[in-house]
SEDRENSE-539477 format. One record per residue: x, y, z of N, C-alpha, C, O in turn. Coordinates in steps of 0.1 Angstrom, whole numbers, plus 2048, in hexadecimal, padded with zeros to 3 digits. Each point is the difference from the previous one (the first is absolute). Layout:
residues N
XYZXYZXYZXYZ
...
This chain:
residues 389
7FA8AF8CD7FF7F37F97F37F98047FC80180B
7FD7F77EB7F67FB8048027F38058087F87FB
7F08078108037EF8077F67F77FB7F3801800
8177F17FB7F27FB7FF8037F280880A7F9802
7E48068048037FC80D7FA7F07FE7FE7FB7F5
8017FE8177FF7F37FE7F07FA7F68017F67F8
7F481280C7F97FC7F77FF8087F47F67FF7FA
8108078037FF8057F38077F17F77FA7FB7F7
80E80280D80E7F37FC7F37F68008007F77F7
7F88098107F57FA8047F47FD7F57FA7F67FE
8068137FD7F58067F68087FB7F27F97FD7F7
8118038078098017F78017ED7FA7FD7FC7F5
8077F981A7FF7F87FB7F27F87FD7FE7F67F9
7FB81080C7F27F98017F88057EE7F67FA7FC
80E80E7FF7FE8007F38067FC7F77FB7FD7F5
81380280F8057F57F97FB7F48037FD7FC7F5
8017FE8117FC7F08057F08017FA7FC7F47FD
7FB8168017F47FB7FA8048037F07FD7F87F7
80780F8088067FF7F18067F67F98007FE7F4
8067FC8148087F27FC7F87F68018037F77F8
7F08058137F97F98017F48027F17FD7F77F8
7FF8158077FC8067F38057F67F87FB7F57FE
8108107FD8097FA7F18007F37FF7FE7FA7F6
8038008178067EE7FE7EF7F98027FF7F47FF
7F58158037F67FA8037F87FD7F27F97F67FD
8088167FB7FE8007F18057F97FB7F97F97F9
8198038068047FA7F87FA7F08047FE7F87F7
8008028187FC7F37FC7EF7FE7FC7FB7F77FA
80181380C7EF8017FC8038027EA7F87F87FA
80C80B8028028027F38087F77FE7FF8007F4
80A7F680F8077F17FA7EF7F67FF7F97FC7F6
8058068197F37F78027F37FF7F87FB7F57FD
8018178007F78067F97FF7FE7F17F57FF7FA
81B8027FF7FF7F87F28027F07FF7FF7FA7F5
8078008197FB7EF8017F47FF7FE7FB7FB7F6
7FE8088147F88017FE7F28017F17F87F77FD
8098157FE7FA8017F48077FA7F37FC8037F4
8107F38108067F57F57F67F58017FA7FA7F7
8058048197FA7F18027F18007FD7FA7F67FC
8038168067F08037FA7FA7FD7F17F67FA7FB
81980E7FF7FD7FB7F08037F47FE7F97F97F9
81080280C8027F17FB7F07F78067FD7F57FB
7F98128117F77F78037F87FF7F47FD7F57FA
7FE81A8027F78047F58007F97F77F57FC7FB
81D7FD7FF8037FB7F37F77F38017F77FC7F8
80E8008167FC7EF8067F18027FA7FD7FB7F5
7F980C8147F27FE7FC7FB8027F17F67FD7F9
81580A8047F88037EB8067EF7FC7F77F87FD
8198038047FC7F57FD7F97F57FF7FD7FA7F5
7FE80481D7F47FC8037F87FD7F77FF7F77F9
7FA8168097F98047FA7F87FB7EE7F67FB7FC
81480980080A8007EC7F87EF8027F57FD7FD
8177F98097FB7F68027F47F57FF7FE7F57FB
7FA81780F7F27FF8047F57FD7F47F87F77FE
80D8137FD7FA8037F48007F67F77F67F97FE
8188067FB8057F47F57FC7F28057FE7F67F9
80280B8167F67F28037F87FA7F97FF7F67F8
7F781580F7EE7FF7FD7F98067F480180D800
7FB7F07FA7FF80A7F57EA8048087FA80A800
8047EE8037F88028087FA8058107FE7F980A
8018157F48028068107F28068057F78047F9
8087FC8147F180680380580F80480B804804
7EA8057F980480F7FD80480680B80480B800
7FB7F180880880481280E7F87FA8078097FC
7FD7F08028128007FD8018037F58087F87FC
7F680D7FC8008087F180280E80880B8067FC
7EC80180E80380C80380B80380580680B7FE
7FF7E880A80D80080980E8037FE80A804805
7EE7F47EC8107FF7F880480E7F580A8077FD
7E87F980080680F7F97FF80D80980480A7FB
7F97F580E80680781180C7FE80080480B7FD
8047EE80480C7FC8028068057F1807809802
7F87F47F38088037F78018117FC8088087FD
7E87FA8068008117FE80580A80B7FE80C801
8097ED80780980B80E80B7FE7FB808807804
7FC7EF7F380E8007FC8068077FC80B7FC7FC
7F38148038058097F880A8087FE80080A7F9
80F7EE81480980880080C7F77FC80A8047FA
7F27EB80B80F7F77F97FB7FE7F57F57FC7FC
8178057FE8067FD7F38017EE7FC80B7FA800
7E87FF7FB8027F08028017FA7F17FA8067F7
80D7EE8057FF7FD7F47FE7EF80080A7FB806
7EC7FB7F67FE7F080080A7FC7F58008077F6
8077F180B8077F87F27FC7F38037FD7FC80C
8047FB7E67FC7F880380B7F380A80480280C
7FE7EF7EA8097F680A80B8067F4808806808
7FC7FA7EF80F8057F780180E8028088057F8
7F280581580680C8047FA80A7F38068097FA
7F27F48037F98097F17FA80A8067FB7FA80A
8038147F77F78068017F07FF7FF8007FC7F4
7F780580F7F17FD7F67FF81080480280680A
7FB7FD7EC7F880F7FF7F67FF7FA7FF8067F6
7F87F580E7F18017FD7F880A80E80280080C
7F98047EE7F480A80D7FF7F880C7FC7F57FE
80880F8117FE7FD80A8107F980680480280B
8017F87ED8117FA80180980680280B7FB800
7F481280280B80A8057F88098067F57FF7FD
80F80A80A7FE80C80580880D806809801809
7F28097F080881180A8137FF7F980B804805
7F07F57EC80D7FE7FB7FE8097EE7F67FF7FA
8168098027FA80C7F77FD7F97F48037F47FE
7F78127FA7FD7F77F280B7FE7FA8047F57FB
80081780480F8017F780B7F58038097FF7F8
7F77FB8138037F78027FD7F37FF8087F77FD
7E88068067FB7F47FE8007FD7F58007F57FC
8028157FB8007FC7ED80C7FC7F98017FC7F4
80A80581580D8037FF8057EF8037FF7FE80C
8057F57EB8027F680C80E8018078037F8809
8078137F080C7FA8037FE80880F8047FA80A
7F78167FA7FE80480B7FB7FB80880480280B
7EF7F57F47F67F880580C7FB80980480580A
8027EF7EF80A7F98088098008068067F7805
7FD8187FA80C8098097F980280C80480080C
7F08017F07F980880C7FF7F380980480180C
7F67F27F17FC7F480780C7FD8078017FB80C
80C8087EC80D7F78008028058108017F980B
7FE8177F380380A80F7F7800808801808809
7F37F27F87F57FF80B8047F58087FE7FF80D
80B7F27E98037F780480A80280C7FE7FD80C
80B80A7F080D8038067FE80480D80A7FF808
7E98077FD7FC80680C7F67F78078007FE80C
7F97FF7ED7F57F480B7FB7F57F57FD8007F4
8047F88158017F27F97EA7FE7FD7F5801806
80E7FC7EF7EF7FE7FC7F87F58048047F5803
7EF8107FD7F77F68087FC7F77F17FC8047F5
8067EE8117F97F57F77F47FF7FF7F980180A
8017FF7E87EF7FB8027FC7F57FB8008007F4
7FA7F28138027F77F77F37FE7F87F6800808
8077FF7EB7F48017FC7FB7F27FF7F57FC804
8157FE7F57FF7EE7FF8097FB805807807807
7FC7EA7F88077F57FE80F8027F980C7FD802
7EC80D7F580B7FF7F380480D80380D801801
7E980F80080080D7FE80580680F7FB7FE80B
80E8097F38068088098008127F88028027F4
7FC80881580380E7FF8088048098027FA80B
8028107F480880780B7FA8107FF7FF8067F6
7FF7FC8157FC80C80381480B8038077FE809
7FC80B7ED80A80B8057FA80E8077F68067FD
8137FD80A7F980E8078088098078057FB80A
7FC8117F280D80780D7F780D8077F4801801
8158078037FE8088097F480B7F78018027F4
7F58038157FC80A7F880881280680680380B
7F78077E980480B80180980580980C802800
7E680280C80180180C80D7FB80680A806804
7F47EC7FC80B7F980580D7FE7FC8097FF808
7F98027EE8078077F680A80C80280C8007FF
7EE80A80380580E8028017FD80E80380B806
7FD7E980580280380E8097F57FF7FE7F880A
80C8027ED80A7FA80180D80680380A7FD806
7F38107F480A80B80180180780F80A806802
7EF7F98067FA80880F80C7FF805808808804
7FA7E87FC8087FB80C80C80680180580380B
8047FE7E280D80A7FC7FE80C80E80280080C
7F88097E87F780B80980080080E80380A805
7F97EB8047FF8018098107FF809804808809
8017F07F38107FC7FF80B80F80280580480A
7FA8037E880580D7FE7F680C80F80380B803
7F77F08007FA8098078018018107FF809808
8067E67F88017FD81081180080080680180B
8027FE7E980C8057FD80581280880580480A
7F58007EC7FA813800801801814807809806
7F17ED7FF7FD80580D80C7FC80A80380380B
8017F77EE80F7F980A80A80A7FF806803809
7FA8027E980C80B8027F980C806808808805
7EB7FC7FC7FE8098078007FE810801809809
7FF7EA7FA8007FF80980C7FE80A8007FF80C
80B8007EA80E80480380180D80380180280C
8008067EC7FF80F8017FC80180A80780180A
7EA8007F77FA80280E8047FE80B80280A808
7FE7E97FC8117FF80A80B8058018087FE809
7FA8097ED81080580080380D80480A806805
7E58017F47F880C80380080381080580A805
7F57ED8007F87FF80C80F80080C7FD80680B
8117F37F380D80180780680C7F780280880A
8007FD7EF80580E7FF7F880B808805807809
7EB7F97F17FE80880D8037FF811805809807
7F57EB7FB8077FF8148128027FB803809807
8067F47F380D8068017FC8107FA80B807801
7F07FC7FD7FE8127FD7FD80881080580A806
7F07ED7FD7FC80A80D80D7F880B803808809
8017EF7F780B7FE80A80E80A80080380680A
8037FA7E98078097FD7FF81180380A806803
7E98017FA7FE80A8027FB8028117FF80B807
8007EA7FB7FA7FE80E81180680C80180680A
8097F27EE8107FF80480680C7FC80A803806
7F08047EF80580C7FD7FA80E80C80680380A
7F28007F27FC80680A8027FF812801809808
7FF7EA7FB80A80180C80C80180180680380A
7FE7FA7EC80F80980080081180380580780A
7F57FD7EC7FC80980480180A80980480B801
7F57EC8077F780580F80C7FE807804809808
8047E97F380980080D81080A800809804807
7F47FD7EC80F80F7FE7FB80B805807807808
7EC7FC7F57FA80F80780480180D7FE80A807
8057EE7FC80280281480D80680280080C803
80B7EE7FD80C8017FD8078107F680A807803
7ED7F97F580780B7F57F980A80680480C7FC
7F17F580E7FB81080480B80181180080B806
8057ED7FD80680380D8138047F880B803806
7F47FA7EC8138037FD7FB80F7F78088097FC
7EB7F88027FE8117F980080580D80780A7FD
7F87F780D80080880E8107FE7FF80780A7FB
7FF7EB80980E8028068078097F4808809803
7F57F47EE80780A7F37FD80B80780A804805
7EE8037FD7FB80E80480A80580E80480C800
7FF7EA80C80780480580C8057FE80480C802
8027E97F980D7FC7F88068107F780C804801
7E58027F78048087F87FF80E80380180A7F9
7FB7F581880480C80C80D80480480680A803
7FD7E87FA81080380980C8017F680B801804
7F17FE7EE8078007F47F88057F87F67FE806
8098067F47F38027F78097FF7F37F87FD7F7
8158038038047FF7F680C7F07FE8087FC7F7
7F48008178057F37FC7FC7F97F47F57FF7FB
8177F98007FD7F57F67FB7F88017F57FE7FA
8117FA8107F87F38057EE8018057F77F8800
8098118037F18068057F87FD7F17F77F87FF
80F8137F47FB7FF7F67F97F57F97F57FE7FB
8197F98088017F27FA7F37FB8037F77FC7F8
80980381A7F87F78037F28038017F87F8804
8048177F77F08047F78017FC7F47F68007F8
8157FB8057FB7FC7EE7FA7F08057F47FE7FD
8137F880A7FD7F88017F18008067F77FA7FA
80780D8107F18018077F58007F97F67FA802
80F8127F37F17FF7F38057F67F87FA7FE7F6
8107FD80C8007F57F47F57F68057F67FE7F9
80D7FC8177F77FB8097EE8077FE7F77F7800
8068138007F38038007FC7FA7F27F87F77FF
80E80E7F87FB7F97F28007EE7FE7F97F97F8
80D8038107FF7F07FF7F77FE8067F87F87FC
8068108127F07F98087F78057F87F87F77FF
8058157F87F68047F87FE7F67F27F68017F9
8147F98058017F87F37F67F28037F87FB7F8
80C8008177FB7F88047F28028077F77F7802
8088118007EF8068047F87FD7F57F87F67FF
8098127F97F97FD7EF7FF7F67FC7F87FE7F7
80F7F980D7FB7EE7F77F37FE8057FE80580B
7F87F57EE7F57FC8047F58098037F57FE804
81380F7F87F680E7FA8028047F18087FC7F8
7EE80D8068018047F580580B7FC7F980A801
8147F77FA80880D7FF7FC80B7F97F67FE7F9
81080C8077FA80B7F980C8007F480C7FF800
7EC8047F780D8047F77FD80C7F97F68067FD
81B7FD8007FA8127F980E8007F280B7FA801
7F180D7F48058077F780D80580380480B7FD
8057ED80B81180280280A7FE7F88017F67FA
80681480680D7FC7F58067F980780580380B
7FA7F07EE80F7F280180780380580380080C
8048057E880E80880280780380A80C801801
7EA80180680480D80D8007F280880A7FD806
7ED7FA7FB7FE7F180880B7FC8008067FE80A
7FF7FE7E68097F680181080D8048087FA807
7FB80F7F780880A8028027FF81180B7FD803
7EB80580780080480D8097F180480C800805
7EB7F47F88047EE80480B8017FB809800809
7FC8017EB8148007FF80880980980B7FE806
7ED80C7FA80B80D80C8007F780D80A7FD807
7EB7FE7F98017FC81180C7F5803809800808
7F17F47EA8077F280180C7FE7FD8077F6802
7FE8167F88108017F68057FF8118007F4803
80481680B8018058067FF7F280A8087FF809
7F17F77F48027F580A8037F07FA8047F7807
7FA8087EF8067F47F98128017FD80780A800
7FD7EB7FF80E7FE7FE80780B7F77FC8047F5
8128038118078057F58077F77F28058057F6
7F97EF80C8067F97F77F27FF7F48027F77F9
7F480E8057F27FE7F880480A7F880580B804
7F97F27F28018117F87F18027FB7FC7F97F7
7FF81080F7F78027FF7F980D7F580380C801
7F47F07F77FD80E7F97EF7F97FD7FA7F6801
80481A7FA7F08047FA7FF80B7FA80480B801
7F07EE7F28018067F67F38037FE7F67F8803
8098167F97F48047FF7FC80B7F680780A800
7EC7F57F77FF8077F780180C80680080380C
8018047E88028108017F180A8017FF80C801
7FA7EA7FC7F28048057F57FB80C7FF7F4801
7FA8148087F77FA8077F77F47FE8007FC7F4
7FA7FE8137FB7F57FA7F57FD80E8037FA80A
7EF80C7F37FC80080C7F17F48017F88017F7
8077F58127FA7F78007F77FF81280580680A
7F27F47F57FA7FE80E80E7F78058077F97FA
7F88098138067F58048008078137FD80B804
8077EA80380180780D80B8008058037F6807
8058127F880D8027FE80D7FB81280C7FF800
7EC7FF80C8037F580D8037F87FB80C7FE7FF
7E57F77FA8027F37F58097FB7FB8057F5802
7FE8167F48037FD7F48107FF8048087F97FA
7FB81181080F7FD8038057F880C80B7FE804
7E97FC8008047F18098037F67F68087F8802
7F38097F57FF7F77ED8108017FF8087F8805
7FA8117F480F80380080C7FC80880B7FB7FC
7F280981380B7F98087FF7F280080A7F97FF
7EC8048037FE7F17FF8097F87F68087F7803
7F880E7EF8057FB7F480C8047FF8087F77FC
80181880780D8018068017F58078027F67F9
7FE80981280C7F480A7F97F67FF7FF7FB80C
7FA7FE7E98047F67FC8067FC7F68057F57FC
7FA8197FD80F8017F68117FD8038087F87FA
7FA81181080A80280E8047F58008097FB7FA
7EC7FC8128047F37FF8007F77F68057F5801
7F880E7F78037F37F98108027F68067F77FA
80081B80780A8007FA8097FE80C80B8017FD
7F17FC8168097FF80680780780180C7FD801
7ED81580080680A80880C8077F1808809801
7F67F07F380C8067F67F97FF7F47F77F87FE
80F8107F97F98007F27F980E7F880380C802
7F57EF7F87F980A7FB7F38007FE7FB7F67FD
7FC8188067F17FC8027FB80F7F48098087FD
7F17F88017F78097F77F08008027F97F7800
8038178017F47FE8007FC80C7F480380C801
7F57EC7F37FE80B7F87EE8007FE7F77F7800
8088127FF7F08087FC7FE8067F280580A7FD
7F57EF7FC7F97FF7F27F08017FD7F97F9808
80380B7F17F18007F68037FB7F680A8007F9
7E67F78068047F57F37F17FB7FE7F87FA808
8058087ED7EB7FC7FC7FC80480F7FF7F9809
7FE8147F67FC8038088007FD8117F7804807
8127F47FF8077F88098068078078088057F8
7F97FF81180F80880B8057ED8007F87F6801
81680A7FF80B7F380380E80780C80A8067FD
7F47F880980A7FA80D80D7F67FE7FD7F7807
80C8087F58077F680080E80380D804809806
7FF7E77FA80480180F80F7F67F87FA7F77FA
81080880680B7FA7F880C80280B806809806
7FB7E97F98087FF80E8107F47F77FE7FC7F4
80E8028118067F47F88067F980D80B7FD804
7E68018048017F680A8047F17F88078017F6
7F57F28107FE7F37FE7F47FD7FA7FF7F57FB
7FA8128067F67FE7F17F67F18098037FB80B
7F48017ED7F97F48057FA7F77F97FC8047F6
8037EE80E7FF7F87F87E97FF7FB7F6803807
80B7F97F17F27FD7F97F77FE80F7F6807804
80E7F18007F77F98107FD80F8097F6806805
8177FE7FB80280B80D7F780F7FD7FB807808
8047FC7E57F780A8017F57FF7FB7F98097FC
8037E78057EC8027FE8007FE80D7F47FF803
8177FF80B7F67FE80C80981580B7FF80580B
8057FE7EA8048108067FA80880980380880A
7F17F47EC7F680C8087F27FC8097F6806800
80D7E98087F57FA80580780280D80C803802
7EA7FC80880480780E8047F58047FB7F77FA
8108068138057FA8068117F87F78097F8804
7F680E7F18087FC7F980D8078007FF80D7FE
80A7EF80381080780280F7F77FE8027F5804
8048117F680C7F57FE80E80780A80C7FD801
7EA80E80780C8008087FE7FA80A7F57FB7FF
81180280F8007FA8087FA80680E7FA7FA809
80B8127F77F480B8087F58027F57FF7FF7F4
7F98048167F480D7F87F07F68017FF7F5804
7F78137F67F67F78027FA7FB7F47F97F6800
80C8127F37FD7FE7F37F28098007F67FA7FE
8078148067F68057FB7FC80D7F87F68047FA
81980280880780A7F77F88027F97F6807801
80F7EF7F37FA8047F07F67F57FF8007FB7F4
7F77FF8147F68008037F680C8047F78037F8
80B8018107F980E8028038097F57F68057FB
8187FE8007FE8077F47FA7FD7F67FE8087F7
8007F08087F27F87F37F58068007F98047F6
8027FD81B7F28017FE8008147FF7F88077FA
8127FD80E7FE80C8017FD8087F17F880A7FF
80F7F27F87FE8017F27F57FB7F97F98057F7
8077EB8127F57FF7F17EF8018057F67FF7F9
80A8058147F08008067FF80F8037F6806800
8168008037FA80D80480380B7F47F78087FC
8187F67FE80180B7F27FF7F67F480A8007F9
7E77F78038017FB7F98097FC7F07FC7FF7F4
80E8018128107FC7F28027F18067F97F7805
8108097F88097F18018108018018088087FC
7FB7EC80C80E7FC8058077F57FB7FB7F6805
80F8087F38047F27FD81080280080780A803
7FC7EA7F980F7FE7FD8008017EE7FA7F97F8
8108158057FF8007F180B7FA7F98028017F5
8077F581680C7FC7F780A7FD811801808809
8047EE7F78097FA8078077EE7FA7FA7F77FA
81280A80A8067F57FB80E7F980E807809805
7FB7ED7FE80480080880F8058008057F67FD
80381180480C80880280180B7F780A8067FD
7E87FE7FF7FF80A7F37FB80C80C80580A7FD
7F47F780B7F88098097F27FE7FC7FC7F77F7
7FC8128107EF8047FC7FC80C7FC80780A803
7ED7F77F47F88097FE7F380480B7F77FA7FB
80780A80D7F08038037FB8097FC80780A800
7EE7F77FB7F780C7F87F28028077F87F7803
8088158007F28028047F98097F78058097FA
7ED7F38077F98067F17F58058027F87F9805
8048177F97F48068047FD8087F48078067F8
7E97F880B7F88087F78068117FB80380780A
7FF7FE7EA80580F8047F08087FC8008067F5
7F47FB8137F78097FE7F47F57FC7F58057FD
């Protein structure tokens, strides 16, 4: 199993944290950045009015403010500006509008749609010509600014995007440390049965000196390798198993011989199985810790009586597993939280069972595990689902 150690965890949050500093540094440098280039146009507007003004003043100017001003009106070339007079008239004469289309300036009823909506956004600069004469300068956003009204959406959906990733990521980040903790717990298990089960293979061996055709002797080699295969079941978590081209059949065949033989006489137990081979990767230790697992909590949940089935089917190309028990069945709550670890509705146990059978399936023999059907006093379905080829 690979460890991963304190600075790696290290390395892990520290790119998150510049990443996040990343995202939230853009998004206010880019809020700021189009205040910014609002307040800019609205300055521009200020000096063309000025300006406009300037002009309708004096009709007489010296050629240093003549240059100034058509300086100033010829950079104008991105807002959109329109003069009306003191009754809100448009003047469309040359120089009284600008960066506004013809098709429209010719147009009065658009003209005025257009003025009506420039109004609606920034209030227009007064020009007073006379006593009597008043203009108003209209003007909105140009293009640019325009097409960056929309950013902020954008920006929104984006800093949205990163929150749920950044859920995930967290969520990511505690399944792995519970992955290596778990496999961390499996494997010393492990370790700590191997001690124990190599000093009762010595005493079997004596035992089957002095009897050699005892029963009880027999018995208690069946149990022993029952014992080696559970520390080897638990060794393999948090390795990568081998898998090979096994017939099922013979998998799920061996796990009923065994389980029929120690679960309740009151279970009536059967399995059904095509009349054909059916041969799939799988790692067959695995795959039948999978099984007992999903047995006795069948068991229990029919409370030692009842009926359990386990049938083996092909289906769209699918090997299906079903596991049909007419336990107590469970409620909506109890089987979306079934297969999350520490979860259990019995009062012993640790809840990691079919937890662990989750992953053993869906990380190592890439298929899937669910509940295909439970109701409360009706029993359960479990189905396990693997690729066939």
């Amino acid at each position: 199993m690979r460890k991963q150690n304190f600075f790696s965890k290290i390395n892990i949050w520290v790119v998150y944290g510049l990443f996040s500093a990343i995202v939230f540094g853009v998004a206010i440098y880019s809020v700021a950045l189009i205040n910014e280039l609002r307040q800019r146009e609205a300055n521009r507007i200020s000096v063309f009015a000025q300006a406009m003004k300037i002009q309708q003043a004096n009709q007489t100017l010296d050629s240093d403010t003549q240059n100034l001003l058509f300086t100033i009106f010829k950079e104008n070339d991105r807002l959109p500006i329109v003069v009306v007079d003191q009754n809100r008239k448009a003047i469309v004469d040359e120089g009284f509008y600008r960066n506004i289309p013809e098709e429209i300036v010719k147009d009065p009823q658009k003209l005025s749609l257009l003025i009506a909506d420039m109004g609606s956004r920034y209030k227009p600069f007064e020009l007073e010509i006379s006593e009597r004469q008043k203009q108003y300068v209209y003007y909105d956003n140009s293009k640019l600014l325009n097409n960056l009204r929309y950013f902020p959406y954008l920006l929104g959906f984006f800093i949205l995007g990163y929150i749920f990733f950044s859920l995930w990521f967290l969520r990511t980040i505690k399944k792995t440390d519970e992955g290596y903790v778990w496999a961390g717990l499996a494997k010393e298990t492990a370790h700590q049965i191997g001690t124990p089960l190599s000093s009762m293979i010595g005493w079997i061996e004596i035992l089957r000196m002095e009897n050699e055709n005892s029963e009880g002797v027999k018995e208690i080699e069946k149990d022993i390798n029952r014992l080696k295969t559970i520390s080897e079941r638990f060794s393999k978590i948090g390795s990568v198993p081998e898998l090979n081209d096994l017939n099922v059949n013979e998998t799920l065949q061996q796990n009923y011989d065994y389980l029929k033989s120690r679960i309740s006489k009151k279970v009536k137990f059967m399995l059904v199985l095509p009349n054909h081979e059916i041969l799939i990767p799988h790692n067959r230790i695995l795959l039948s810790w999978v099984i007992e697992n999903i047995v006795k909590n069948a068991v229990d949940a029919m409370k030692g009586e009842g009926r359990l089935e386990i049938e083996l089917y092909e289906k769209n190309k699918n090997v299906l597993i079903d596991f049909k028990d007419s336990g107590s069945g469970m409620t909506n709550s109890q089987a979306r939280n079934a297969f999350k670890a520490g979860y259990s509705t019995k009062k012993r146990g640790w809840g990691l069972g079919l937890s662990l059978a989750k992953r053993v399936i869906k990380e190592y023999h890439r298929g899937d595990i669910r509940i295909a059907h439970t109701a409360v006093g009706e029993g359960s379905t479990f189905r396990i689902m693997m690729r066939n080829g």
